[in-house]
MARGU-378264 format. One record per residue (C-alpha): residue number from 1; x, y, z. Coordinates in steps of 0.5 Angstrom, whole numbers, padded with zeros to 4 digits, m for minus. Each point is the difference from the previous one (the first is absolute). Layout:
<bavexs>
(NUM,(X,Y,Z))
...
</bavexs>
This chain:
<bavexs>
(1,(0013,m0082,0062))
(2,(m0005,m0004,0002))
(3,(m0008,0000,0001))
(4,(m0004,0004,m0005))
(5,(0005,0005,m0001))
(6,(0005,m0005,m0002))
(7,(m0006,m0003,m0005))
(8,(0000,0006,m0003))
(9,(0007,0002,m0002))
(10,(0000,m0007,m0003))
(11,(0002,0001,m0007))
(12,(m0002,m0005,m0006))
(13,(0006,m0002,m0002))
(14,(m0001,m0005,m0005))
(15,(m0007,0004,m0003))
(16,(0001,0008,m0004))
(17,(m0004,0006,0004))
(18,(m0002,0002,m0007))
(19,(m0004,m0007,m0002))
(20,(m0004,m0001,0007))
(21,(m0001,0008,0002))
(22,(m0005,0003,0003))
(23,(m0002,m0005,0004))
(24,(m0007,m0002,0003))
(25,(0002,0003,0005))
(26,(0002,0007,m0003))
(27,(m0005,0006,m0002))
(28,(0001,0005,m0006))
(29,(m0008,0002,m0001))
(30,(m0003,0005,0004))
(31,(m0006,m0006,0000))
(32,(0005,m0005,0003))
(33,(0001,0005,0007))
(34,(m0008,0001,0001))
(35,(0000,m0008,0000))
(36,(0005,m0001,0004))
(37,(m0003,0005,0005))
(38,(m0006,m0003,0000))
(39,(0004,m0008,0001))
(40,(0003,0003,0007))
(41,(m0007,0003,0002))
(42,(m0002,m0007,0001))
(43,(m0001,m0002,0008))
(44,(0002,0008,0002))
(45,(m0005,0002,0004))
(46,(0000,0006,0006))
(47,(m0005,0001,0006))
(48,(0001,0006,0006))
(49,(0001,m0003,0007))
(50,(m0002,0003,0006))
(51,(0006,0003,0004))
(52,(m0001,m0006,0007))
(53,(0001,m0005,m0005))
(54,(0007,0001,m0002))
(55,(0004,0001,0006))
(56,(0003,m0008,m0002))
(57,(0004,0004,m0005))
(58,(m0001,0008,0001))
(59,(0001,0004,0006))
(60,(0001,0006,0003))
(61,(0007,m0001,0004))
(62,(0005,0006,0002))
(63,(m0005,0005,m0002))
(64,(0000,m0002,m0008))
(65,(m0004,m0006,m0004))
(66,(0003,m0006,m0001))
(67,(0002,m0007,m0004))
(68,(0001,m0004,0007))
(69,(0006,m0002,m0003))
(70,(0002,0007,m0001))
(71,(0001,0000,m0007))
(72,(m0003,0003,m0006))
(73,(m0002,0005,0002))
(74,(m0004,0005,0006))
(75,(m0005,0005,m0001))
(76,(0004,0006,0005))
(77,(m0002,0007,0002))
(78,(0005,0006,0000))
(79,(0000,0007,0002))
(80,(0003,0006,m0004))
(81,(0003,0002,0007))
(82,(0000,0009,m0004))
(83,(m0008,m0001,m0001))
(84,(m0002,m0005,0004))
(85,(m0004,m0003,m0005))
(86,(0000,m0008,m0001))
(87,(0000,m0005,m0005))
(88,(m0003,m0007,m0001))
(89,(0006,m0004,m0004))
(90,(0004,m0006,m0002))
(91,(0006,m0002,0003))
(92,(0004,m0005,m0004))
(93,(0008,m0001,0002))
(94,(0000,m0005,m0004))
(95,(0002,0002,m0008))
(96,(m0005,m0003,m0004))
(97,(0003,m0004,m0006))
(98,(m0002,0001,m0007))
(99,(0004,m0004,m0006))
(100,(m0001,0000,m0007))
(101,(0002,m0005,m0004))
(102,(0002,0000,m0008))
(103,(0003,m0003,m0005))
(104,(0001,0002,m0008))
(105,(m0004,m0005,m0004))
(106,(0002,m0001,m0008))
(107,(0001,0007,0000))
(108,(m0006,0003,0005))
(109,(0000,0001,0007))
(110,(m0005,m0003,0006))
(111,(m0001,0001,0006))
(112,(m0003,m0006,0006))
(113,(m0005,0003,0002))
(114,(m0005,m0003,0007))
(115,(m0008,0001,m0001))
(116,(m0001,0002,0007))
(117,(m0006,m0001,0004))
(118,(0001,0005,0005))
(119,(m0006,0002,0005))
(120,(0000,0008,m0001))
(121,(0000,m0001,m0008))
(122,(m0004,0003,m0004))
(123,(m0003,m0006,m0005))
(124,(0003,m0004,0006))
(125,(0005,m0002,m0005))
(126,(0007,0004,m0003))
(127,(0005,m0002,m0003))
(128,(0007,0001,0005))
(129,(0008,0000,0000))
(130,(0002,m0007,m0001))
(131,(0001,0000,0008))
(132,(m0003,0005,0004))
(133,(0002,m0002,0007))
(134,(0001,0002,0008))
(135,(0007,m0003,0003))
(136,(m0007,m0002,0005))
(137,(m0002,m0004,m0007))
(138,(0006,m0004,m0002))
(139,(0002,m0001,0007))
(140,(m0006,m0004,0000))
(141,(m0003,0003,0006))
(142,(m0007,m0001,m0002))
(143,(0001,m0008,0001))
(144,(m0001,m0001,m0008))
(145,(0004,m0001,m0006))
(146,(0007,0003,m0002))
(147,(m0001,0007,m0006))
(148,(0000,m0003,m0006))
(149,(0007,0002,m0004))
(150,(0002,0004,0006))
(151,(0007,m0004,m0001))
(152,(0001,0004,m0007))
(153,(0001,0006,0005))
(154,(0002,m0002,0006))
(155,(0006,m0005,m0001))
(156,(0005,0000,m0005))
(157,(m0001,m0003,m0007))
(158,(0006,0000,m0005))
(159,(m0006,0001,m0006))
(160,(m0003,0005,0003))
(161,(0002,0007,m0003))
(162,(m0003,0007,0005))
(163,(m0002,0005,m0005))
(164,(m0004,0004,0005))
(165,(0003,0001,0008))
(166,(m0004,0006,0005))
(167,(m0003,0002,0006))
(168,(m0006,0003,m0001))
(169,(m0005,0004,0005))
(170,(m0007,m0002,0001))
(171,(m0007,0004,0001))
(172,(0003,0007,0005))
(173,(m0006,0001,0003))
(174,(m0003,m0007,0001))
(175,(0007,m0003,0002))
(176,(0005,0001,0006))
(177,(0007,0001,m0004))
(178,(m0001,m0006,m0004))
(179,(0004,m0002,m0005))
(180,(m0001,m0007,m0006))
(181,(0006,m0003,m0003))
(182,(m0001,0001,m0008))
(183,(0004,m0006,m0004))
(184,(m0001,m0002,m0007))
(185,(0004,m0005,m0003))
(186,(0002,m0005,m0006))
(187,(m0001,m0006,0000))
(188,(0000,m0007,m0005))
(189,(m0007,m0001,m0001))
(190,(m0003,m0006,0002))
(191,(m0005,m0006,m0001))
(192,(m0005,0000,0006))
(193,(m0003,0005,0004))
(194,(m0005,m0001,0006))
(195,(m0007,0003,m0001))
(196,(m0001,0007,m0001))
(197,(0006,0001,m0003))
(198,(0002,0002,m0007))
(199,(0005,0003,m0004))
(200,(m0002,0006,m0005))
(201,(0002,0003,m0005))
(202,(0003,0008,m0001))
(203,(m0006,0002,m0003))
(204,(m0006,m0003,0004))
(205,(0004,0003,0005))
(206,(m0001,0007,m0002))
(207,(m0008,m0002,m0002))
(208,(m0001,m0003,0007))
(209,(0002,0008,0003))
(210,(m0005,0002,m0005))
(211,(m0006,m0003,0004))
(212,(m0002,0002,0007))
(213,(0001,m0005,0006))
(214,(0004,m0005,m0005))
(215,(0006,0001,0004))
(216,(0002,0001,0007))
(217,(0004,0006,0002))
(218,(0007,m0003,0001))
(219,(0000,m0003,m0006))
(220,(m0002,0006,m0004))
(221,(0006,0004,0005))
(222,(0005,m0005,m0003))
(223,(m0002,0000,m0007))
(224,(0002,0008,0000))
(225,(0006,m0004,0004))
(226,(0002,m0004,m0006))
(227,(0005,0002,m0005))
(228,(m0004,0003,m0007))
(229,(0002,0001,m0006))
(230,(m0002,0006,m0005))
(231,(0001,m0005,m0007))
(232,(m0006,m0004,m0001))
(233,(0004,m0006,m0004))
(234,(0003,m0002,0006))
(235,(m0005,m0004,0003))
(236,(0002,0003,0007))
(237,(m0006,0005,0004))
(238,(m0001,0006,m0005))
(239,(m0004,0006,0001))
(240,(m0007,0000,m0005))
(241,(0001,0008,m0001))
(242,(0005,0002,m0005))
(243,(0000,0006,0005))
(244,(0002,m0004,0006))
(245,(0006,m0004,m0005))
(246,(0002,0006,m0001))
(247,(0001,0003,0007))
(248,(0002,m0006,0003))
(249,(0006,0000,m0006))
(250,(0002,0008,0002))
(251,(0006,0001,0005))
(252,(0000,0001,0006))
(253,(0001,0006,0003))
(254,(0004,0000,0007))
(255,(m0003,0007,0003))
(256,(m0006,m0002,m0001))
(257,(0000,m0007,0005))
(258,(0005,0005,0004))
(259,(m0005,0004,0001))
(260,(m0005,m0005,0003))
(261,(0005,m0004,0004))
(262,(0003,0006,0003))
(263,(m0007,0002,0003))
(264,(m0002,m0008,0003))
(265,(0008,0000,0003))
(266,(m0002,0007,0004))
(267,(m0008,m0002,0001))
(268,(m0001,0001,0008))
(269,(m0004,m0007,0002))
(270,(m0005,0001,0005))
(271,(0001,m0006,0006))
(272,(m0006,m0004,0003))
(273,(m0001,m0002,0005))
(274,(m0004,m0007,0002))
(275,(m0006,0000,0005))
(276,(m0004,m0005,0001))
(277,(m0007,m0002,m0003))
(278,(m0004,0001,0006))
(279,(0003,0007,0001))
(280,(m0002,0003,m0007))
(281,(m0004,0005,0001))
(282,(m0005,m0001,m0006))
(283,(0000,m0007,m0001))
(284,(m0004,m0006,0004))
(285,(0001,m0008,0000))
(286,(m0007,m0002,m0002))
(287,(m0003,m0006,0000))
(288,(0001,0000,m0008))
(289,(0006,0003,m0001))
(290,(0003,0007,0002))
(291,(m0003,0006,m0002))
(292,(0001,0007,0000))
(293,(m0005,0004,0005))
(294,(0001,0007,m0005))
(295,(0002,m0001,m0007))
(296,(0008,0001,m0002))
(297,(0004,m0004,m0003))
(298,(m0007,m0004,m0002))
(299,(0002,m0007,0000))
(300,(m0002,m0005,0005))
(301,(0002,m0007,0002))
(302,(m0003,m0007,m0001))
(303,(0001,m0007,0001))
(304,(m0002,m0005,m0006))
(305,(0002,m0008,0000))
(306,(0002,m0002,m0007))
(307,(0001,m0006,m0005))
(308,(0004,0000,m0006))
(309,(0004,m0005,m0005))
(310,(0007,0000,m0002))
(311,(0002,0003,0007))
(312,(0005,m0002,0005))
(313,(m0006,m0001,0005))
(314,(m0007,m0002,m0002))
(315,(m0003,0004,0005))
(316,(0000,0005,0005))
(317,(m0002,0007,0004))
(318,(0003,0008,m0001))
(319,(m0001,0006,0001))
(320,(m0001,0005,m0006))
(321,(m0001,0007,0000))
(322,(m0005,0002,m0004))
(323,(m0001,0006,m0003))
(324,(m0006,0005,m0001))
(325,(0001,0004,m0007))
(326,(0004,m0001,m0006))
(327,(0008,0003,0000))
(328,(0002,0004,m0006))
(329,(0007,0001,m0004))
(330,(0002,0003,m0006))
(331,(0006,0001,m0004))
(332,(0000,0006,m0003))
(333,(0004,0001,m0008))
(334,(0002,0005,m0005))
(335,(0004,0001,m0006))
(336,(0005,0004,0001))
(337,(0006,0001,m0007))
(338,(m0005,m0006,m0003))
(339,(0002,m0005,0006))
(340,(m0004,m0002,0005))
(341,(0001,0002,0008))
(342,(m0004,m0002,0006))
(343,(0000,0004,0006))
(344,(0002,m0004,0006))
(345,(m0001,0003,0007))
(346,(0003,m0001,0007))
(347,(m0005,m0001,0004))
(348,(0001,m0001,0008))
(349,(m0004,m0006,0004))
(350,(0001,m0001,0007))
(351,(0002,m0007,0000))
(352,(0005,0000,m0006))
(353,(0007,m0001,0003))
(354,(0002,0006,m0003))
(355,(m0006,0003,0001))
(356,(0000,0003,m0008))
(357,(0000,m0004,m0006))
(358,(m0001,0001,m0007))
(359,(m0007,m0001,m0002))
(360,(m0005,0001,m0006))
(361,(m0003,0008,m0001))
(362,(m0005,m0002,0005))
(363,(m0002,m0004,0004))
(364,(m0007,m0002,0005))
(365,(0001,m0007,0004))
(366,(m0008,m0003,0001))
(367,(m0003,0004,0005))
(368,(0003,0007,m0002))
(369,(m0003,0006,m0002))
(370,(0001,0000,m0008))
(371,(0001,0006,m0002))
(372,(0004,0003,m0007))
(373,(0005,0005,0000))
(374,(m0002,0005,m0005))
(375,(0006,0000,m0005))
(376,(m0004,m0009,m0001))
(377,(m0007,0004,0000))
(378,(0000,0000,m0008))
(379,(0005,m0006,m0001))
(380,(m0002,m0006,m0006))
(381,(0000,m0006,0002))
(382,(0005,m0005,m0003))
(383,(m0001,m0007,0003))
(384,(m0002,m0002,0007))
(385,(m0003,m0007,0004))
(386,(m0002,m0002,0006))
(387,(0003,m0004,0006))
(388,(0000,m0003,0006))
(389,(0005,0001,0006))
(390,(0005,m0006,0002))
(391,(m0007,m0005,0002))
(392,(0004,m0003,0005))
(393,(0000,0006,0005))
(394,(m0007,0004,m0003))
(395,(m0006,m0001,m0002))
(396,(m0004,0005,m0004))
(397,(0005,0004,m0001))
(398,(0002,0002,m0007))
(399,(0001,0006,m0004))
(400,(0000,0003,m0007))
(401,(0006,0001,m0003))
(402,(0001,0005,m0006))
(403,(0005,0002,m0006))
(404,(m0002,0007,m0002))
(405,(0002,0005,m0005))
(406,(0000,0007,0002))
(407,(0001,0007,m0004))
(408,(0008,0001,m0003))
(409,(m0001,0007,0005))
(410,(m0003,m0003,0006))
(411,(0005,0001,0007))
(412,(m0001,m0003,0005))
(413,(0000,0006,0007))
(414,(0007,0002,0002))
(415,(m0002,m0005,0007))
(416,(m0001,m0005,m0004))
(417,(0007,m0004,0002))
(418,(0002,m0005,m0007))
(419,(0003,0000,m0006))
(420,(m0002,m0002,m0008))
(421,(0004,m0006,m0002))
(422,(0001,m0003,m0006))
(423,(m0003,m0008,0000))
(424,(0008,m0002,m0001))
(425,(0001,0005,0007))
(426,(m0005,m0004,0003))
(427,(0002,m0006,m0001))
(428,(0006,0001,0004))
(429,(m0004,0003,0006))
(430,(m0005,m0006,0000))
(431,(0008,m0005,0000))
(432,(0002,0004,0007))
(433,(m0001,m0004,0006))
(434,(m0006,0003,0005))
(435,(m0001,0007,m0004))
(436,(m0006,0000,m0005))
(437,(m0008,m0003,0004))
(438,(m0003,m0005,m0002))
(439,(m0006,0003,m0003))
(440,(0006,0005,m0005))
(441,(0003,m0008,m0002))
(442,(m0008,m0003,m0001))
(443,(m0002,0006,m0004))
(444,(0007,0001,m0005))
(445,(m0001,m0008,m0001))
(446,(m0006,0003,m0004))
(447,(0006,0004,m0005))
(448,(0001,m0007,m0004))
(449,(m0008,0000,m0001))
(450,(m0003,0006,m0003))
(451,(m0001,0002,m0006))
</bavexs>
């Protein structure tokens, strides 16, 4: 391998790991991940541009907002062709890619992770996957410099060692069938990195979760991907709580994921059907975006020109969809025969491409009506943090997402269509291709942190 992939899998051949790691470029404080965020903010800047000023780069062709290059992504209107009723979402065939980089270091696990400007954050800088791309990226569509460690996932690499392999499914109600490759692999540790990466330690991991805005959604997903080990000695991702050591140790009863995979297989999907921007009923291409005449889905579009360091590109100008409210999961948990279970529903979303995955308990989007079901109404709360949705596609557009702990007789209603699994159980939903949200694979990463 060649580049800076290749500098990474460079081994010390003459010098032991044990006497020069960490590195300079390592993390294993929670002091550590606020000062390298705060590094990449320098030089980020964003600024909302009016709609005439971005036709270089985005325009209305074919009925949908586009890259001229017709990559990326497009911002599309359907139709439920039943109701009538019409959406504003995102259209992107083209599978994202996230990667997760690791190595066992002296008998400790670390993670690569980026610290990622991105213009839709929240505290502008999070901490992201080791690649966080579009084909449209690491095709270098953009004009600019090639992903960085995109090799590791991409080519074939003798010292590389896959863990984790899957196609996960995105947010149903603001993309089009769109699904992202989820990859997490094991490779030497290296002896340089580019700015804003670093390697980092297992436990500062799990500290990062614990903080709002810290990490972005893709890399909580994937570390509710990552292989976790209920033994505290092993140096691998462990569970804080004795509660969910002892759940994610318990076998795995066959029936109960059975019983969730035979409802998403006879799930019936509800197809749309496109329709042009200019013929959306409740949507109007203004001068500063696009706007909804009545509120619905309560979202809007704007365009902004954005700076950032450590990036492919310097610059350059987007549409984000920004939200006016802040979303809501929660995960409920009980003890039952002194193990814990989470209840983890099936939920149906018109842009999943199954039509219905697992979820959390319960779930807003931004913008939603929040309302908890009766059987939460008393629940106590466990652990809960706040974060930003996928900030190169949204802006303002966050949600709350909560472990809560319920009464041991509570049930949910007879409607209600899910199941209680033990966190050993959901462990093996969240490894299954295109099967559980992405807000039930960001709200279980909290499993690992709570107390």
């Amino acid at each position: 391998m060649s580049g800076l992939g290749g500098s990474l899998l460079h081994l010390f051949r003459n010098t032991p790991l044990r006497s020069i790691w960490p590195p300079m470029f390592a993390i294993d404080t929670e002091t550590d991940l606020t000062a390298a965020r705060a590094l990449m903010r320098r030089g980020f800047a964003i600024r909302q541009i009016p709609t005439e000023t971005v036709s270089e780069f985005w325009r209305v062709r074919n009925g949908a907002l586009q890259h001229r290059t017709g990559g990326f992504f497009s911002v599309c209107g359907f139709r439920e062709p039943s109701t009538k009723s019409e959406k504003l979402m995102l259209f992107q065939p083209q599978g994202a890619i996230n990667g997760l980089a690791t190595a066992m270091i002296d008998g400790n696990r670390w993670f690569l992770l980026q610290a990622r400007a991105e213009p839709g954050n929240a505290q502008e800088v999070q901490f992201g996957p080791s690649l966080q791309s579009t084909p449209a990226n690491w095709m270098r569509v953009h004009g600019g410099a090639p992903a960085p460690f995109g090799s590791i996932f991409l080519q074939y690499a003798p010292k590389v060692q896959n863990m984790v392999e899957t196609s996960q499914l995105d947010l149903g109600s603001r993309y089009m069938q769109k699904s992202k490759r989820v990859a997490i692999a094991e490779i030497p540790a290296g002896d340089s990195l580019p700015q804003g990466f670093h390697w980092v330690a297992s436990d500062t991991v799990i500290d990062g979760l614990v903080q709002d805005y810290c990490f972005n959604t893709d890399l909580r997903a994937a570390i509710a991907l990552a292989p976790w080990s209920a033994d505290p000695e092993s140096g691998e991702l462990c569970p804080r709580s004795e509660a969910v050591r002892q759940s994610l140790s318990a076998p795995v009863r066959p029936e109960k994921l059975g019983q969730l995979l035979v409802h998403l297989q006879t799930s019936d999907r509800v197809r749309l059907e496109p329709i042009s921007l200019e013929s959306l009923r409740n949507w109007e291409i203004r001068s500063d975006g696009i706007e909804e005449l009545q509120p619905d889905q309560r979202l809007s579009v704007r365009f902004f020109q954005v700076e950032a360091t450590g990036r492919e590109v310097g610059s350059w100008v987007q549409p984000l969809i920004v939200g006016h409210s802040e979303g809501r999961s929660k995960l409920a948990c009980r003890d039952r025969d002194g193990l814990l279970e989470v209840w983890v529903a099936a939920r149906s979303e018109l842009g999943l491409a199954n039509g219905v995955g697992l979820s959390p308990s319960t779930v807003a989007y931004p913008g939603e009506k929040i309302h908890t079901p009766a059987w939460l109404a008393d629940a106590t709360s466990w652990i809960v943090t706040r974060e930003s949705d996928e900030g190169g596609r949204f802006i303002n557009h966050g949600s709350s997402c909560e472990i809560v702990s319920i009464l041991n007789d509570r049930e949910p209603p007879e409607e209600c269509v899910g199941v209680w699994l033990r966190v050993s159980e959901l462990k093996k939903l969240l490894g299954m291709s295109n099967v559980c949200t992405i807000q039930l694979r960001t709200i279980s990463s909290l499993l690992l942190c709570a107390p």
